[in-house]
Backbone as JSON, one array per atom type, in Angstrom:
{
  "sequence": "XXXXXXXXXXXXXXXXXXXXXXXXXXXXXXXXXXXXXXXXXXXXXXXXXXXXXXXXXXXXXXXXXXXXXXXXXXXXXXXXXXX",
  "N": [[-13.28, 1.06, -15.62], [-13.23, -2.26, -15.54], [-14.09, -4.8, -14.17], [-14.58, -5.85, -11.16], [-14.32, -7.18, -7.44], [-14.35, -8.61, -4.32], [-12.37, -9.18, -1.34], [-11.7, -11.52, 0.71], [-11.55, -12.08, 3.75], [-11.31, -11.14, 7.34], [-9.06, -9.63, 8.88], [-6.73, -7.2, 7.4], [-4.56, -8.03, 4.89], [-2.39, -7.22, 3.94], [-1.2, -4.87, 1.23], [0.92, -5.61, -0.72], [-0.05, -8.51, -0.95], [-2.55, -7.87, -1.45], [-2.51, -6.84, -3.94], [-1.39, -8.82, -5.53], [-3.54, -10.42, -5.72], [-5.47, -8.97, -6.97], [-3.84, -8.58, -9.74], [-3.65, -11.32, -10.45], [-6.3, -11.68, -10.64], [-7.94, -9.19, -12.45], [-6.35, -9.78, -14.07], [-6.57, -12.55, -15.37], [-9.8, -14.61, -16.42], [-11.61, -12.58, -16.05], [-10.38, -10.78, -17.32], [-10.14, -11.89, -19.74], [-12.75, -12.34, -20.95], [-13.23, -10.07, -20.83], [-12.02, -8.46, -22.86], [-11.38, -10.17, -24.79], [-9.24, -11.87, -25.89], [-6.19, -13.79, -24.31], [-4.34, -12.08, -21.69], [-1.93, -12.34, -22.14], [-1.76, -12.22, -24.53], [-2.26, -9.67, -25.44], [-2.24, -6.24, -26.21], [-2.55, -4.9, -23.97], [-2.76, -3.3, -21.06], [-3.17, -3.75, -17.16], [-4.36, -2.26, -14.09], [-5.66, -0.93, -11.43], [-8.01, 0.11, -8.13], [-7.33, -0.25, -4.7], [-8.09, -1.57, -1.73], [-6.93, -0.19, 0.73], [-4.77, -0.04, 3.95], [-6.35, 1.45, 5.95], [-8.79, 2.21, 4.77], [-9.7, -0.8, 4.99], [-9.9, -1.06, 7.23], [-12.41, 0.27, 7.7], [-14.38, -1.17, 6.52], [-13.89, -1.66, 3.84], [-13.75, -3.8, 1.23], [-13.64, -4.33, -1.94], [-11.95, -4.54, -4.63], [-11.15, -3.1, -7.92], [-10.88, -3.89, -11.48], [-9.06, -2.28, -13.66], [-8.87, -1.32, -17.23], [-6.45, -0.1, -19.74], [-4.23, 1.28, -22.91], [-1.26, 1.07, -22.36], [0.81, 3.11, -23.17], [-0.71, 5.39, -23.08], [-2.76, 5.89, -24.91], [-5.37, 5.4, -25.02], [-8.95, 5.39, -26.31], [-12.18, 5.53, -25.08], [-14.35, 2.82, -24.87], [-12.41, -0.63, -24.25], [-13.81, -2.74, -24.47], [-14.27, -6.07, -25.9], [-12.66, -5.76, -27.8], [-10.25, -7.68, -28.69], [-7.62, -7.42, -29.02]],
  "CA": [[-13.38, -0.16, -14.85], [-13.87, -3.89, -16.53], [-14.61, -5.82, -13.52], [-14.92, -6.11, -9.64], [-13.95, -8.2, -6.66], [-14.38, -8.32, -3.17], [-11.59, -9.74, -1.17], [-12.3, -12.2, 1.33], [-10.86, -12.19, 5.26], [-11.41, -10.24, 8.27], [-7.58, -8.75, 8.85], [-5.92, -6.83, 6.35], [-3.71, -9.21, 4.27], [-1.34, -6.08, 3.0], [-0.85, -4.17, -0.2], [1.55, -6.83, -1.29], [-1.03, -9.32, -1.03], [-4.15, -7.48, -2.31], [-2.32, -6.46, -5.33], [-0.98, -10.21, -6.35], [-4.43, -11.01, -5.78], [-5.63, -7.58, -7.95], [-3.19, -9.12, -10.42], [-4.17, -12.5, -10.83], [-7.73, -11.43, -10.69], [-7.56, -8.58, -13.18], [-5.26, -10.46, -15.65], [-7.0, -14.06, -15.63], [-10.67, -14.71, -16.83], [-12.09, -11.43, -16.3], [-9.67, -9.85, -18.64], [-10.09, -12.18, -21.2], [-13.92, -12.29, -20.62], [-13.42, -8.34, -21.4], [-11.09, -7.84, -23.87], [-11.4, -10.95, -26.13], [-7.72, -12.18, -25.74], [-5.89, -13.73, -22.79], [-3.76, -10.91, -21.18], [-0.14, -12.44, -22.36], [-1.81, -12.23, -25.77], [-3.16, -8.71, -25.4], [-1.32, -4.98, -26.37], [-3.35, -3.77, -22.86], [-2.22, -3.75, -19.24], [-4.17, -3.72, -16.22], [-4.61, -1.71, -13.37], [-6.98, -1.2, -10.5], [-8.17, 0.06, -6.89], [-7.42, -1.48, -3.83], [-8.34, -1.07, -0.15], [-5.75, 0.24, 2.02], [-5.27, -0.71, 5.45], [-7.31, 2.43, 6.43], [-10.39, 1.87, 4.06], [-10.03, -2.01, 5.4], [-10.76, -0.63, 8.5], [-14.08, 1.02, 7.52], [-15.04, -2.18, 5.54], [-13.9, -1.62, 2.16], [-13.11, -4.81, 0.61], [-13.65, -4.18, -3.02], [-11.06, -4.09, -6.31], [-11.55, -2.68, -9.25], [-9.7, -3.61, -12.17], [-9.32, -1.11, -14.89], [-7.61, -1.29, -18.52], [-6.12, 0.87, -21.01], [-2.99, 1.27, -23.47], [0.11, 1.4, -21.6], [1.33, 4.63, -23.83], [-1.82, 6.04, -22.55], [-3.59, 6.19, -26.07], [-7.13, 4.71, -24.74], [-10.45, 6.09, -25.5], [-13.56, 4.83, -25.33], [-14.29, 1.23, -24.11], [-12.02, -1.89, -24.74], [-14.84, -4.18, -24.28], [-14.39, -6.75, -27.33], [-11.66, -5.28, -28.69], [-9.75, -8.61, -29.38], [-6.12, -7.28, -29.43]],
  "C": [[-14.07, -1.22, -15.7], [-14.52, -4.54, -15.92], [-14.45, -6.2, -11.87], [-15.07, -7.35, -8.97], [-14.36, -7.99, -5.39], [-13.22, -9.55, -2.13], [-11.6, -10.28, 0.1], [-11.32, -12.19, 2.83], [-11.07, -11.1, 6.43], [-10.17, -9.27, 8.65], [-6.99, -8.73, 7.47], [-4.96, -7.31, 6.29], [-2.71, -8.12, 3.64], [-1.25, -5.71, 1.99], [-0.16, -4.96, -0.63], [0.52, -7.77, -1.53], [-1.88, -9.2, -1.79], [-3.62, -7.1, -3.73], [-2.08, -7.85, -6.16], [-2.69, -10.59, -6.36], [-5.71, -10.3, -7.12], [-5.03, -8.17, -9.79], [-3.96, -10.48, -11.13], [-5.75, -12.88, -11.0], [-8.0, -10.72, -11.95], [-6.99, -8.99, -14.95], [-5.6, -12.18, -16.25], [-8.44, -13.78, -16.02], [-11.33, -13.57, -17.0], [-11.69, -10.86, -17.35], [-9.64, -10.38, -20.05], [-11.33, -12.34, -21.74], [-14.17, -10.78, -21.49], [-13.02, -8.23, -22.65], [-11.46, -8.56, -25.18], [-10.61, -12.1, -26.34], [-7.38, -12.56, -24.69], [-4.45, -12.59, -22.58], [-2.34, -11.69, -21.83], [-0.74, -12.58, -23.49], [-2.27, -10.91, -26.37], [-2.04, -7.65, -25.32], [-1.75, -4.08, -24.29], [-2.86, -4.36, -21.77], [-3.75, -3.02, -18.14], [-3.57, -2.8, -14.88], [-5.57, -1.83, -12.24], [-6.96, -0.52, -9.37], [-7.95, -0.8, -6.52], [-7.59, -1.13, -2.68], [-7.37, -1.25, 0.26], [-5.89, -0.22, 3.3], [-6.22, 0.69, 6.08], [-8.65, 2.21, 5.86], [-10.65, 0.25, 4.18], [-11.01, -2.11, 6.38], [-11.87, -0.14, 8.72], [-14.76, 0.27, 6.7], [-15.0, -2.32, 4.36], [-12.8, -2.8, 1.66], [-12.82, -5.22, -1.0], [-12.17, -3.7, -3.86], [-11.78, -3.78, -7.12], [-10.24, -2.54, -9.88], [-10.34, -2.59, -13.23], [-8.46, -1.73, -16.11], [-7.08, -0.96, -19.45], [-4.57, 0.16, -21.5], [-1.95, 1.87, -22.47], [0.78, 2.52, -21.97], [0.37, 5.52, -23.68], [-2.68, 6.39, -24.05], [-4.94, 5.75, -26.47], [-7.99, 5.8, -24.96], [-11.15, 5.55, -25.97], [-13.59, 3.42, -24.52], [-13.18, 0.14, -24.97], [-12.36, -3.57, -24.69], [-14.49, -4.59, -25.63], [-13.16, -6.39, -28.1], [-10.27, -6.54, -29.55], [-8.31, -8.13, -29.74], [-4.93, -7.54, -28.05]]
}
């Protein structure tokens, strides 16, 4: 995990929703904050948690993005990594 959100509204806005928002969260300042690079300049893709409409319902409003190599060949941190 790179970086954390909490997603703002009282009714669950849908998995469609929370993910564009996961997305554009994930892949904009944070990620380039992390990495080094802005994400359309970067070998790394993003990922993340997201609250379901069941864990909405018990108050869980939090994302978490994550980010590794897409061929799965990550280890260690890609803090700074600049690629």
């Amino acid at each position: 995990m790179f970086d954390r959100f909490q997603v703002e509204g009282d009714t669950f806005p849908g998995d469609s929703a929370i993910e564009d928002e996961r997305v554009a969260y994930c892949e904009g300042d944070a990620f380039t904050a992390f990495i080094g690079v802005a994400y359309a300049d970067s070998m790394y893709a993003t990922s993340g948690l997201t609250p379901t409409q069941s864990s909405w319902d018990q108050g869980d409003r939090e994302v978490l993005c994550t980010v590794g190599d897409p061929a799965g060949q990550t280890t260690g941190s890609l803090k700074g990594i600049n690629q």
